[in-house]
Biopython code that builds the backbone (N, CA, C, O; Angstrom):
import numpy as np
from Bio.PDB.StructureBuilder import StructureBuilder

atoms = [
    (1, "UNK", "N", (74.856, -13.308, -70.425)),
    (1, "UNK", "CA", (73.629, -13.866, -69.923)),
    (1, "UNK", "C", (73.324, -15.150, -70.713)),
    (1, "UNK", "O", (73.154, -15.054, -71.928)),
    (2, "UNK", "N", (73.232, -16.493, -70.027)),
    (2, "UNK", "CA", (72.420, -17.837, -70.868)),
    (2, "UNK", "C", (71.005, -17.544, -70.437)),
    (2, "UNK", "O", (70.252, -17.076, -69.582)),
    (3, "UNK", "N", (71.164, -18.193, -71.717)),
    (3, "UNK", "CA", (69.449, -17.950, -72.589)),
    (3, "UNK", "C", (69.089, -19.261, -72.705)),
    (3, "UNK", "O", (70.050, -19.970, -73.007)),
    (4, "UNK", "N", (68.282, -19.716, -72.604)),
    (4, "UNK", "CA", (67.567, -21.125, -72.706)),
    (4, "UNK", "C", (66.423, -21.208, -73.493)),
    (4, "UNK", "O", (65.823, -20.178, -73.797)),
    (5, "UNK", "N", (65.975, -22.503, -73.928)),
    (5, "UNK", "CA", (65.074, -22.580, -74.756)),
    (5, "UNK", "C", (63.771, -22.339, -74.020)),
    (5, "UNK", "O", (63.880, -23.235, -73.183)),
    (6, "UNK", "N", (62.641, -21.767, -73.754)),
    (6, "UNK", "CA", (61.443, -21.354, -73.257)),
    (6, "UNK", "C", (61.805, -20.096, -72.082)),
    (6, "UNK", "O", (61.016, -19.904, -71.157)),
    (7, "UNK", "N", (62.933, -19.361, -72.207)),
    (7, "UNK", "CA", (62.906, -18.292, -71.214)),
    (7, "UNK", "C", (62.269, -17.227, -72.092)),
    (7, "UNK", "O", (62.310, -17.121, -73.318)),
    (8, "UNK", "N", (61.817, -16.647, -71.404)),
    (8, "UNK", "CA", (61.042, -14.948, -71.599)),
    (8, "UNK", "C", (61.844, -13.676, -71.654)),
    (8, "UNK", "O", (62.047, -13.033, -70.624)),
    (9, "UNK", "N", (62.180, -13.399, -72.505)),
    (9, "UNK", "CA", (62.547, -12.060, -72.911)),
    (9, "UNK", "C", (62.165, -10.519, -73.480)),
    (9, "UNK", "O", (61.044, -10.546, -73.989)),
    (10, "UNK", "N", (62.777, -9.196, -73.536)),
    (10, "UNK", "CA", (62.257, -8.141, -74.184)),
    (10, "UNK", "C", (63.252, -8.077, -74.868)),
    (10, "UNK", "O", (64.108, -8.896, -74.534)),
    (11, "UNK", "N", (63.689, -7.006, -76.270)),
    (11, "UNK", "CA", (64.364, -6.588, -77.064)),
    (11, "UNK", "C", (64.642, -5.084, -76.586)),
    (11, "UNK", "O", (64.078, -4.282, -77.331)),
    (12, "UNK", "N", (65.236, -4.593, -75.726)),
    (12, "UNK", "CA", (65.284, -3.376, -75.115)),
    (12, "UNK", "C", (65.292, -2.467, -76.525)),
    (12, "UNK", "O", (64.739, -1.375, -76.397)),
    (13, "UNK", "N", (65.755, -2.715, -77.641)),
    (13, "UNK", "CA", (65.999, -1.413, -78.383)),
    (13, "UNK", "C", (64.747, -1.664, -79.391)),
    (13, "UNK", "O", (64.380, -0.749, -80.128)),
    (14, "UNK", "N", (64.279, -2.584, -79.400)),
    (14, "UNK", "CA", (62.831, -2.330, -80.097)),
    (14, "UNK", "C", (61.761, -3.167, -78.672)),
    (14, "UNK", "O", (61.634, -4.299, -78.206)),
    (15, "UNK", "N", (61.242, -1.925, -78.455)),
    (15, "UNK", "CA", (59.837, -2.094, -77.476)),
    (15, "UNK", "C", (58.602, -2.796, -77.926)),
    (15, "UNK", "O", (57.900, -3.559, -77.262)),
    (16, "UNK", "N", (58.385, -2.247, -79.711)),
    (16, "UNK", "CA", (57.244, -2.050, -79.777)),
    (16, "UNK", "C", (56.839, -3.893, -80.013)),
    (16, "UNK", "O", (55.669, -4.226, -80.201)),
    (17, "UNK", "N", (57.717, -4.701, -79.978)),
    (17, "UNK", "CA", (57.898, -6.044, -79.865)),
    (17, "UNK", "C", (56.599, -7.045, -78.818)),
    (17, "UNK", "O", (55.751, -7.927, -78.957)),
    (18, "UNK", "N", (57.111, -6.287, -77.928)),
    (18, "UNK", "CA", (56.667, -6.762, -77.134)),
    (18, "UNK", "C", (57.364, -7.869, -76.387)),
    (18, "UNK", "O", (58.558, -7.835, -76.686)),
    (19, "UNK", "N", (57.075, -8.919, -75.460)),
    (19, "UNK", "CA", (57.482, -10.359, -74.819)),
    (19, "UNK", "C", (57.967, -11.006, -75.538)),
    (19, "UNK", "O", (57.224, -11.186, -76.503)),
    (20, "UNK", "N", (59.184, -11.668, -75.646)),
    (20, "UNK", "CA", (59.026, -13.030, -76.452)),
    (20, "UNK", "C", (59.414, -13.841, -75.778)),
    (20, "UNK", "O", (59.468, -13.671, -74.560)),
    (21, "UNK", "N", (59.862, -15.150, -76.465)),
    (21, "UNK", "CA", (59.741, -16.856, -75.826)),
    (21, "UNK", "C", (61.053, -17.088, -76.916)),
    (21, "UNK", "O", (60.964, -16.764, -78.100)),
    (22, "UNK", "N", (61.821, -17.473, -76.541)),
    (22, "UNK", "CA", (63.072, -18.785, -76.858)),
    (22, "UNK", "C", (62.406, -19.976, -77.416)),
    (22, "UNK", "O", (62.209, -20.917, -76.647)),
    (23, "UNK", "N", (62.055, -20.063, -78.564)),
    (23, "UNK", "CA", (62.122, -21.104, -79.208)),
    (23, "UNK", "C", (63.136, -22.036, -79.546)),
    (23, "UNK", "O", (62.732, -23.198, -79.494)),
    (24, "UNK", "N", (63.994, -21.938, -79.785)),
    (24, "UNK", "CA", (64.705, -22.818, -80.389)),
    (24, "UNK", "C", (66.461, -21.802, -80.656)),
    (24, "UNK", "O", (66.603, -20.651, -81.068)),
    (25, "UNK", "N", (67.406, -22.699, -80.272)),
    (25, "UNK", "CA", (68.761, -21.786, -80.320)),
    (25, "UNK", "C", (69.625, -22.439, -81.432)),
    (25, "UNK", "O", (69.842, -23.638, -81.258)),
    (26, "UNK", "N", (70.137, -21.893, -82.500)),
    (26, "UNK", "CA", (70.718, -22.257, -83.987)),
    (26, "UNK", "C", (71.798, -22.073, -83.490)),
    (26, "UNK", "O", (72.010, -21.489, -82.428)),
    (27, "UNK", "N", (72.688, -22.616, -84.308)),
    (27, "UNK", "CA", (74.292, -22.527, -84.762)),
    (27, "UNK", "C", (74.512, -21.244, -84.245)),
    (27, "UNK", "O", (73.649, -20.385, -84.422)),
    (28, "UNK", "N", (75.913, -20.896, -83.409)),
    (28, "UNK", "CA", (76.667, -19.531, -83.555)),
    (28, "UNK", "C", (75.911, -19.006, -82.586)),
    (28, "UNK", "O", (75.823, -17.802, -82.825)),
    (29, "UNK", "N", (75.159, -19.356, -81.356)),
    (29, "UNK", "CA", (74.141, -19.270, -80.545)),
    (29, "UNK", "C", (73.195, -17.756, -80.655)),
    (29, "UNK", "O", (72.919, -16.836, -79.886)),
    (30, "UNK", "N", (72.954, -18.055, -81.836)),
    (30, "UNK", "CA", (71.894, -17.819, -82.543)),
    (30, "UNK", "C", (70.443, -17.850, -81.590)),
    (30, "UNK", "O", (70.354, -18.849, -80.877)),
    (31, "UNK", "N", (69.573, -17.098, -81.525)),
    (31, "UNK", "CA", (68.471, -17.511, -80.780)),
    (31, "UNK", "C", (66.574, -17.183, -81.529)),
    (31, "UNK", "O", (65.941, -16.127, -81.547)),
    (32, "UNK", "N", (66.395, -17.806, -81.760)),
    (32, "UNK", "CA", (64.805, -18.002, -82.257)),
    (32, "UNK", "C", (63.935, -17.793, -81.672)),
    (32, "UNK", "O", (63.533, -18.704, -80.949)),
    (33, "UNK", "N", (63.096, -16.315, -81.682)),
    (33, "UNK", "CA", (63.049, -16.009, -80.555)),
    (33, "UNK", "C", (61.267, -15.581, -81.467)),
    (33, "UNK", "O", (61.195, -15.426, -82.687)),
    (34, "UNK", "N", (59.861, -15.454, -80.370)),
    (34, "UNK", "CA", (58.556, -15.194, -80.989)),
    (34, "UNK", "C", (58.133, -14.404, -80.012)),
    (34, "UNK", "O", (58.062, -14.648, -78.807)),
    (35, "UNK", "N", (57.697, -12.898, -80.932)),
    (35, "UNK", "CA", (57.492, -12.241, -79.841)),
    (35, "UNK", "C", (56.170, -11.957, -80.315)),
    (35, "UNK", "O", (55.712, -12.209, -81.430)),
    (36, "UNK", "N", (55.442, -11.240, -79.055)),
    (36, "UNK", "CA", (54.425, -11.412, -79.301)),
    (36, "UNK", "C", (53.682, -9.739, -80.653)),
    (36, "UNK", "O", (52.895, -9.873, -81.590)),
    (37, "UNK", "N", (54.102, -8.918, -80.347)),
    (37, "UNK", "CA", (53.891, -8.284, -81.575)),
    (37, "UNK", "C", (55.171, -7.866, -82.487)),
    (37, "UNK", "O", (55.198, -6.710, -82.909)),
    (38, "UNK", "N", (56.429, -8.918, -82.868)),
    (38, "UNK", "CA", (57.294, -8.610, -83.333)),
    (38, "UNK", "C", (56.866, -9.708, -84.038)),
    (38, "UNK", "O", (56.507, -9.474, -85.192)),
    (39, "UNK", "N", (56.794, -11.122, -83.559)),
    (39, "UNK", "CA", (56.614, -11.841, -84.535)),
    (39, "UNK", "C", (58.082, -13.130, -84.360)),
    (39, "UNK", "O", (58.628, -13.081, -83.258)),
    (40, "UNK", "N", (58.500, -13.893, -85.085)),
    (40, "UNK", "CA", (59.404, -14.399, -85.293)),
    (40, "UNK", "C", (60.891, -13.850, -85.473)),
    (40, "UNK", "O", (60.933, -13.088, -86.438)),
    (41, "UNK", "N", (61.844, -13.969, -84.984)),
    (41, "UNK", "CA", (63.100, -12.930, -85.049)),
    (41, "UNK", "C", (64.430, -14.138, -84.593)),
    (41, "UNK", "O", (64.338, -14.964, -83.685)),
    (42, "UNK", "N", (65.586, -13.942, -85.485)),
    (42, "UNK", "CA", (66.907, -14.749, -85.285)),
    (42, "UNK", "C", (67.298, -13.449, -84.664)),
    (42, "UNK", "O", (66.956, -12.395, -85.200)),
    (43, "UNK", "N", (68.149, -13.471, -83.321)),
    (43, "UNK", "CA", (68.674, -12.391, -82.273)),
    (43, "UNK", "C", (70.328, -13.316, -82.269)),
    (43, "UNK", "O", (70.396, -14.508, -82.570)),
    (44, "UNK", "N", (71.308, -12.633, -81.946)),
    (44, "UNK", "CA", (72.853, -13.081, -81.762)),
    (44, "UNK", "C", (72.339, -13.075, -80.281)),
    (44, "UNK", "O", (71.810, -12.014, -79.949)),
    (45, "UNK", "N", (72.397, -14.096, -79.291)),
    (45, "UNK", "CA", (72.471, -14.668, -78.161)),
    (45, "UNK", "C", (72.786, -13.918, -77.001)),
    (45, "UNK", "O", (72.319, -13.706, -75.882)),
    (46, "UNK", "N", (74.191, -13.457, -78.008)),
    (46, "UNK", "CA", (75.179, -12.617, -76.866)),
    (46, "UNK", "C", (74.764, -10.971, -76.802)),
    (46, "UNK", "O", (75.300, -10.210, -75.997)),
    (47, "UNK", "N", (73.539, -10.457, -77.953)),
    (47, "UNK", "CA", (73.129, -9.225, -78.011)),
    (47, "UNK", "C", (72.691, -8.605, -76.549)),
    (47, "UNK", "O", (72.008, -9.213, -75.725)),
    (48, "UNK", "N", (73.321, -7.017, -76.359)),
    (48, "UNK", "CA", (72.977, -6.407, -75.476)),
    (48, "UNK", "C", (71.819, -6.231, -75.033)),
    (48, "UNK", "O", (71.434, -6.358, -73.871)),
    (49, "UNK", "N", (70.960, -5.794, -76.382)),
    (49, "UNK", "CA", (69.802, -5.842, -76.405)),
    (49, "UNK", "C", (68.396, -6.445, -75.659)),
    (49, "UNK", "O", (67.255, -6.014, -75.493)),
    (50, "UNK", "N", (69.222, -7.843, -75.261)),
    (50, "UNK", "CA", (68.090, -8.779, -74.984)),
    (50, "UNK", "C", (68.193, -9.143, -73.677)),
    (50, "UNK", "O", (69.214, -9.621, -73.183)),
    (51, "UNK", "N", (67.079, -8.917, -73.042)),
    (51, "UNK", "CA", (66.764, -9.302, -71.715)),
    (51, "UNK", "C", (65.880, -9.928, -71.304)),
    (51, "UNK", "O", (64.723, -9.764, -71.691)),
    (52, "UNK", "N", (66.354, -11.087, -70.119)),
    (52, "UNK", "CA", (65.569, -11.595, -69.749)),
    (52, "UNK", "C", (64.517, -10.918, -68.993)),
    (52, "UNK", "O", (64.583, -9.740, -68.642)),
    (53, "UNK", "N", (63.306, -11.908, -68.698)),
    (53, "UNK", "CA", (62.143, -11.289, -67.896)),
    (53, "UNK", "C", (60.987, -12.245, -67.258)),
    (53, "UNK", "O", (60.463, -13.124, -67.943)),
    (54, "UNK", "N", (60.688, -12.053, -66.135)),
    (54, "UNK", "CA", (59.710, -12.993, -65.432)),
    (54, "UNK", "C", (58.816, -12.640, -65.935)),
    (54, "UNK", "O", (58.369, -11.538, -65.617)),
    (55, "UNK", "N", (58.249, -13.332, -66.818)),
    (55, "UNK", "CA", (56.884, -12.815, -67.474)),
    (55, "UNK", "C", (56.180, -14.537, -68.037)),
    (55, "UNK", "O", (56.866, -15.550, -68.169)),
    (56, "UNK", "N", (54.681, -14.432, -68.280)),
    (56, "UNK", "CA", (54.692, -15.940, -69.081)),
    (56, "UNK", "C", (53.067, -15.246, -69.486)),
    (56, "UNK", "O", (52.383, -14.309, -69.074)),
    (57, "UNK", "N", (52.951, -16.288, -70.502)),
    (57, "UNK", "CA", (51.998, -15.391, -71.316)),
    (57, "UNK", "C", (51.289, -16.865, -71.927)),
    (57, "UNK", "O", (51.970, -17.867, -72.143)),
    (58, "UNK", "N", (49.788, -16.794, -72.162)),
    (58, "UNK", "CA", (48.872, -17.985, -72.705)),
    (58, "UNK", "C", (49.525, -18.443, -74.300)),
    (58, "UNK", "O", (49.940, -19.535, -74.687)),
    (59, "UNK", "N", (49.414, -17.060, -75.041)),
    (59, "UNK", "CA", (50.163, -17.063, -76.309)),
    (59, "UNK", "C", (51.471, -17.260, -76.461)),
    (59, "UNK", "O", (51.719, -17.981, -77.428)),
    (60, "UNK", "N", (52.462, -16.864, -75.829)),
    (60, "UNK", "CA", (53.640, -17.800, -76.042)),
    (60, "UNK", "C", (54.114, -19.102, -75.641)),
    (60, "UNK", "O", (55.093, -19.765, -75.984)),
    (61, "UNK", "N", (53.023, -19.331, -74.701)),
    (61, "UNK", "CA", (53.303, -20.981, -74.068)),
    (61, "UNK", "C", (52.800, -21.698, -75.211)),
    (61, "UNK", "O", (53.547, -22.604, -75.581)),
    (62, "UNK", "N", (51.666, -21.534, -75.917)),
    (62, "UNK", "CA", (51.194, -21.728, -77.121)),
    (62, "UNK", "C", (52.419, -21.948, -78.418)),
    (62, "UNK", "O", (52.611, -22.839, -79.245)),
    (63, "UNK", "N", (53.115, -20.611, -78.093)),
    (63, "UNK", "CA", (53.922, -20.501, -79.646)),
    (63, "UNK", "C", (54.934, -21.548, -79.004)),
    (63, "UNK", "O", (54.983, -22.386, -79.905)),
    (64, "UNK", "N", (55.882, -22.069, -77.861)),
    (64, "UNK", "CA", (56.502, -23.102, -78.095)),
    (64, "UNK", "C", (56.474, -24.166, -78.278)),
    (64, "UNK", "O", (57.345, -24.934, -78.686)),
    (65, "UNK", "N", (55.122, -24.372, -77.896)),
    (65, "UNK", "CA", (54.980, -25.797, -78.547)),
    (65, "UNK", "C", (54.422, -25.968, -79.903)),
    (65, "UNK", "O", (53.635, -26.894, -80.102)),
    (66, "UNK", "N", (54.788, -25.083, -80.946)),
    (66, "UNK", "CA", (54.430, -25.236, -82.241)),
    (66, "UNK", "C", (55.825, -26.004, -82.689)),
    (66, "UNK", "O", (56.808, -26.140, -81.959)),
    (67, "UNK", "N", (55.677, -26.547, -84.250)),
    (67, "UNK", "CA", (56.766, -26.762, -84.906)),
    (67, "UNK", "C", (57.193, -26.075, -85.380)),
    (67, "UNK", "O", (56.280, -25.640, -86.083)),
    (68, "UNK", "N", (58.162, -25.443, -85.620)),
    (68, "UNK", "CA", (58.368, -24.237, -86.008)),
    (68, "UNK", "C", (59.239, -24.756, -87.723)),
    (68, "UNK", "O", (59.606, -23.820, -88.434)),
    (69, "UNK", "N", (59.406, -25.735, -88.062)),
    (69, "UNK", "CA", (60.143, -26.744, -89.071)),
    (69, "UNK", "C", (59.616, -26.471, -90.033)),
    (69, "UNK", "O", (60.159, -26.186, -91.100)),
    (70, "UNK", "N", (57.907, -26.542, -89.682)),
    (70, "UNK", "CA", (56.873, -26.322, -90.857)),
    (70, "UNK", "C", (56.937, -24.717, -91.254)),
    (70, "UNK", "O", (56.096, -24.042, -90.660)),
    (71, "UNK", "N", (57.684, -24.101, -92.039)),
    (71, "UNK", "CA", (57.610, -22.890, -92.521)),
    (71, "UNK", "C", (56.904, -22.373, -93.295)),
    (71, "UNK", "O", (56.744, -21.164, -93.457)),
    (72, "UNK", "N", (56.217, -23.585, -94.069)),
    (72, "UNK", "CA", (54.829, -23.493, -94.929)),
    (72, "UNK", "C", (53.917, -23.055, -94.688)),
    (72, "UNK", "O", (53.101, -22.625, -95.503)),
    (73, "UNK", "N", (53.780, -23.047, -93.044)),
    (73, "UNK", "CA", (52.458, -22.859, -92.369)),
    (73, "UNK", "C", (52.416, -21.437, -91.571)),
    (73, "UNK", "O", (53.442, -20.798, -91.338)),
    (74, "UNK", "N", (51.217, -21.050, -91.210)),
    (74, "UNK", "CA", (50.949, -20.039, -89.989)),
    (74, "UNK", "C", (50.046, -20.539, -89.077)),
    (74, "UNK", "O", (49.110, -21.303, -89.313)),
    (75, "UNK", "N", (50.302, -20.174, -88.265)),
    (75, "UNK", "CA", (49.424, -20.358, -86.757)),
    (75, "UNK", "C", (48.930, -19.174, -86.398)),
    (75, "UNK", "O", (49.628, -18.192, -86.143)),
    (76, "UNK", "N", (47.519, -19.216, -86.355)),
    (76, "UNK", "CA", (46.982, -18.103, -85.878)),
    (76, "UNK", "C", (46.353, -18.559, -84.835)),
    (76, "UNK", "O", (45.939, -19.705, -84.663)),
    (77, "UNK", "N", (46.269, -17.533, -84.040)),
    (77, "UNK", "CA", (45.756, -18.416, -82.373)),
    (77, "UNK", "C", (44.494, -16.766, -81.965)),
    (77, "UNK", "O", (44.845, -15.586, -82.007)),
    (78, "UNK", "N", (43.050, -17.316, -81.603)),
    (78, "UNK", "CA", (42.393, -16.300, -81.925)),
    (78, "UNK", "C", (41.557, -16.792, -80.518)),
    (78, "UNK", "O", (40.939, -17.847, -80.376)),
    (79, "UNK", "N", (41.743, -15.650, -79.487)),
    (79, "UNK", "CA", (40.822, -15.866, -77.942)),
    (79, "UNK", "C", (39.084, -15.561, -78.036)),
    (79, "UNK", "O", (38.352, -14.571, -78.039)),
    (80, "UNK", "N", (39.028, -16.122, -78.064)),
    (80, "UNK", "CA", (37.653, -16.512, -78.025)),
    (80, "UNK", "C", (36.604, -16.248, -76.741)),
    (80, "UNK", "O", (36.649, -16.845, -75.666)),
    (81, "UNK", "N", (35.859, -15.433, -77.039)),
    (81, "UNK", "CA", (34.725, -14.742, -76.102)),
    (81, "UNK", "C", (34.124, -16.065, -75.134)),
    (81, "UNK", "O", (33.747, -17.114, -75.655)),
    (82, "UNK", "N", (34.113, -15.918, -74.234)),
    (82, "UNK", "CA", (33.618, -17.012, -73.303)),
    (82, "UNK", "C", (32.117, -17.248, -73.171)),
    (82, "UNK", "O", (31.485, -18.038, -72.470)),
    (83, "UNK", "N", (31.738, -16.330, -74.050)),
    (83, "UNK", "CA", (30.104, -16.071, -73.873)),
    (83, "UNK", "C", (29.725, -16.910, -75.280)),
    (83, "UNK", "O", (28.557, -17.059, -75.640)),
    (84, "UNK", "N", (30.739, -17.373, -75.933)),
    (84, "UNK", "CA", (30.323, -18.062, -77.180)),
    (84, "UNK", "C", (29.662, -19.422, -76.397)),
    (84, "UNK", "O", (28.519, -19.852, -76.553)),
    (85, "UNK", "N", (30.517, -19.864, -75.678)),
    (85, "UNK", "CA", (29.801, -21.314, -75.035)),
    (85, "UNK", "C", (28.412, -21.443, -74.773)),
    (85, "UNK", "O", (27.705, -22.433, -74.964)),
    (86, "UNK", "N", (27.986, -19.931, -74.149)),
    (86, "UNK", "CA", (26.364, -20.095, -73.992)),
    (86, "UNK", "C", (25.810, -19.443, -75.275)),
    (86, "UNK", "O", (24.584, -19.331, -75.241)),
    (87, "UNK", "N", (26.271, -19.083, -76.153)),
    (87, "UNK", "CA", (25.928, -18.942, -77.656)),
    (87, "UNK", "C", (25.624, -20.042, -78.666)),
    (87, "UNK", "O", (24.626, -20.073, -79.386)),
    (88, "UNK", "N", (26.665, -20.994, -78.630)),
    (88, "UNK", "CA", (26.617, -21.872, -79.809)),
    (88, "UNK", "C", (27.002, -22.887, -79.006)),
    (88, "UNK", "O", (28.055, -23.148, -78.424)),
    (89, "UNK", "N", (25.536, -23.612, -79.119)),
    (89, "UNK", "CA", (25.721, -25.657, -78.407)),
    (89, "UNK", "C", (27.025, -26.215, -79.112)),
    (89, "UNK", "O", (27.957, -26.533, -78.372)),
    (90, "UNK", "N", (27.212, -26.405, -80.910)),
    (90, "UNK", "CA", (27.708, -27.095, -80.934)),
    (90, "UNK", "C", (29.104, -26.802, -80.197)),
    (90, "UNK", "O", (29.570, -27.697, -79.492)),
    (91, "UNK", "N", (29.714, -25.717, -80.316)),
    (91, "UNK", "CA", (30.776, -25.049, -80.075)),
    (91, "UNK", "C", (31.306, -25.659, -78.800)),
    (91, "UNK", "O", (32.386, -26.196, -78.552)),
    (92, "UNK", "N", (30.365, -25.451, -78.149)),
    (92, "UNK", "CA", (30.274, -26.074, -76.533)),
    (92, "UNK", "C", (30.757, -27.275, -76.731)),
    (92, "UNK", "O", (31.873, -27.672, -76.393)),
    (93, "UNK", "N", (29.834, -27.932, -77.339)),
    (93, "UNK", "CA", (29.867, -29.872, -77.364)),
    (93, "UNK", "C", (31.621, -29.911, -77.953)),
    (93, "UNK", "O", (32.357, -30.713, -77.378)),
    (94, "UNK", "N", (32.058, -29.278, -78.772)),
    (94, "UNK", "CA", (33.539, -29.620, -79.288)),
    (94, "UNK", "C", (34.551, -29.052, -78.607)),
    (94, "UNK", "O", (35.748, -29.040, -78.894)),
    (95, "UNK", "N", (33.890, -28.495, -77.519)),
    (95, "UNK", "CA", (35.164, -28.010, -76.562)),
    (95, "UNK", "C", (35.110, -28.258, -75.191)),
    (95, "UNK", "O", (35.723, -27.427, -74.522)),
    (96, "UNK", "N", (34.485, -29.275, -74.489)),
    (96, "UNK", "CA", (34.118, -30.003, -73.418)),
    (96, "UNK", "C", (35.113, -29.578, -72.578)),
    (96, "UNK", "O", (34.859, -29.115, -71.467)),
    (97, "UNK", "N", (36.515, -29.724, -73.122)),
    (97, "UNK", "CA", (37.916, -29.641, -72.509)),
    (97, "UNK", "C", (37.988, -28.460, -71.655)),
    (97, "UNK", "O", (38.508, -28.536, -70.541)),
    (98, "UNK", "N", (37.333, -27.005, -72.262)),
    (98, "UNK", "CA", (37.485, -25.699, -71.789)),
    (98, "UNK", "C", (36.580, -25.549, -69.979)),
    (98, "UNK", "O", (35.453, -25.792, -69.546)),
    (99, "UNK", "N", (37.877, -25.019, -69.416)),
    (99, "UNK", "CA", (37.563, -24.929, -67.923)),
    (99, "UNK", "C", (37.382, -23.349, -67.913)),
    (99, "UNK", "O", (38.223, -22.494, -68.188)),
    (100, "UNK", "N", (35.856, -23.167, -67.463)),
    (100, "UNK", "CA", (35.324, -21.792, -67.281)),
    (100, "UNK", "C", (36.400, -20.975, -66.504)),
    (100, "UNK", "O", (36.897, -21.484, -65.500)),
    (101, "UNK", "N", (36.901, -19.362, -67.038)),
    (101, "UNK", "CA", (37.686, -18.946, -66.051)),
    (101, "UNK", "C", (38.670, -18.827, -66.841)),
    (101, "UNK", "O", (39.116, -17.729, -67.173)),
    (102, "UNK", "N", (39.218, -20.149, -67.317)),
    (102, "UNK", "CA", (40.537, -20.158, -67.730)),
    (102, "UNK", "C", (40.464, -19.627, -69.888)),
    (102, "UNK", "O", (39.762, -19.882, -70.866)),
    (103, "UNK", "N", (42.052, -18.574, -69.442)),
    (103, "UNK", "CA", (41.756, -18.329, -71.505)),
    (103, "UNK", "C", (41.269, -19.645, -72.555)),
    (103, "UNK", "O", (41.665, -20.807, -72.466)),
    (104, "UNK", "N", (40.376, -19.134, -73.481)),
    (104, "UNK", "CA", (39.762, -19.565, -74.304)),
    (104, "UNK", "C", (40.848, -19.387, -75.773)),
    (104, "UNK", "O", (41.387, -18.343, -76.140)),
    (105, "UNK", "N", (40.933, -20.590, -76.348)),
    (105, "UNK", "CA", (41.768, -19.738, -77.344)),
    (105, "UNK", "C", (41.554, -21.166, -78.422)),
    (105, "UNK", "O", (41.698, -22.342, -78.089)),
    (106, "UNK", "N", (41.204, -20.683, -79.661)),
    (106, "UNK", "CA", (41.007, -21.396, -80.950)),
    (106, "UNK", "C", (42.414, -21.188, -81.885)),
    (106, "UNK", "O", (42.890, -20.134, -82.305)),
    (107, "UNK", "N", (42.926, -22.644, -82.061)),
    (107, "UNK", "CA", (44.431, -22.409, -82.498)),
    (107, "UNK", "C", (43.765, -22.666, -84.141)),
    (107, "UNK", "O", (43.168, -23.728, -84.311)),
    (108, "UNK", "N", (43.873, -21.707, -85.307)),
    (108, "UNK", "CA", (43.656, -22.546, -86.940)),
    (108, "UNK", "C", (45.042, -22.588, -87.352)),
    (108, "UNK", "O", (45.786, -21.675, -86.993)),
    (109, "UNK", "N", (45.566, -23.728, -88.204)),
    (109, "UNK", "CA", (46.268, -23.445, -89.298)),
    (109, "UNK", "C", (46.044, -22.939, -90.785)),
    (109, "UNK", "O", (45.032, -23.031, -91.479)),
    (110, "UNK", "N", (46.937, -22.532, -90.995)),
    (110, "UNK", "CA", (47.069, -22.097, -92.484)),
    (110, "UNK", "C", (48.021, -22.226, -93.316)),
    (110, "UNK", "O", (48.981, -21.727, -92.729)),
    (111, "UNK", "N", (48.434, -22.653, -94.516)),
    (111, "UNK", "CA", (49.237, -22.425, -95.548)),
    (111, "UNK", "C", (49.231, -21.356, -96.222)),
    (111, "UNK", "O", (48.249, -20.724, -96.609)),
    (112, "UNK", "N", (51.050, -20.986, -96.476)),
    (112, "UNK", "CA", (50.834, -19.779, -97.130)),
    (112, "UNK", "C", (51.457, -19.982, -98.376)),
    (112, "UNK", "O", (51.453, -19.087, -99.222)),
]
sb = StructureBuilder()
sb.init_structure("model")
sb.init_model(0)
sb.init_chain("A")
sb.init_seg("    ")
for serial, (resi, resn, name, xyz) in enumerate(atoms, 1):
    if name == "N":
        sb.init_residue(resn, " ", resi, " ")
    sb.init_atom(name, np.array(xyz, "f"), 0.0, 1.0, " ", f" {name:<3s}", serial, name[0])
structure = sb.get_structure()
C-alpha cells in the first residue's frame, strides 16, 4: 500500500491510537505519522499494521500543518466553547475570523 504525505490512517494492532495523519515520510520509507490519541509515532511504511482510511479530522488537518522540525516545542490545540464569544467581548474582538457553526479551536505553543 503507498502512503502519502497527509493520508489518514489506523494502526490496526494498537486501536487505542486512534486516526492519524502522514506527516512527513523519512529515509527507509519510514513514515511520521500523528495520531490523535497515540500521539507522534515513526511506523515502517511497509507495516501490516497500517491502514489506510477515509476519515479527516479538524485536529489533524491542524497537526499537518505544524513544523514538526521544532522538537523543542508542543502544540496544544484546545476547542473552545462557542458560547465563549457571547461571554468575553474581548475574545470575540480577537477572533473576528471565527465563522459561527464551524470548530472553534485555540492553537498555544509551548517549550519544553
Amino acid at each position: 500500500m503507498l502512503l502519502r504525505v497527509g493520508d489518514y490512517v489506523k494502526q490496526i494492532s494498537q486501536p487505542e491510537w486512534g486516526t492519524g495523519r502522514v506527516i512527513s515520510i523519512a529515509e527507509s520509507e519510514k513514515l511520521i505519522i500523528f495520531f490523535l490519541r497515540g500521539g507522534k509515532r515513526i511506523i515502517q511504511g511497509s507495516s501490516p499494521d497500517l491502514e489506510k482510511v477515509d476519515a479527516r479530522d479538524p485536529l489533524l488537518d491542524l497537526a499537518g500543518k505544524v513544523d514538526w522540525k521544532r522538537a523543542d516545542r508542543n502544540l496544544y490545540v484546545i476547542e473552545v466553547n462557542p458560547k465563549t464569544f457571547d461571554w468575553d467581548r474581548r475574545f470575540f474582538e480577537a477572533n473576528l475570523h471565527w465563522i459561527p457553526g464551524n470548530l472553534c479551536v485555540e492553537k498555544i505553543w509551548g517549550q519544553t
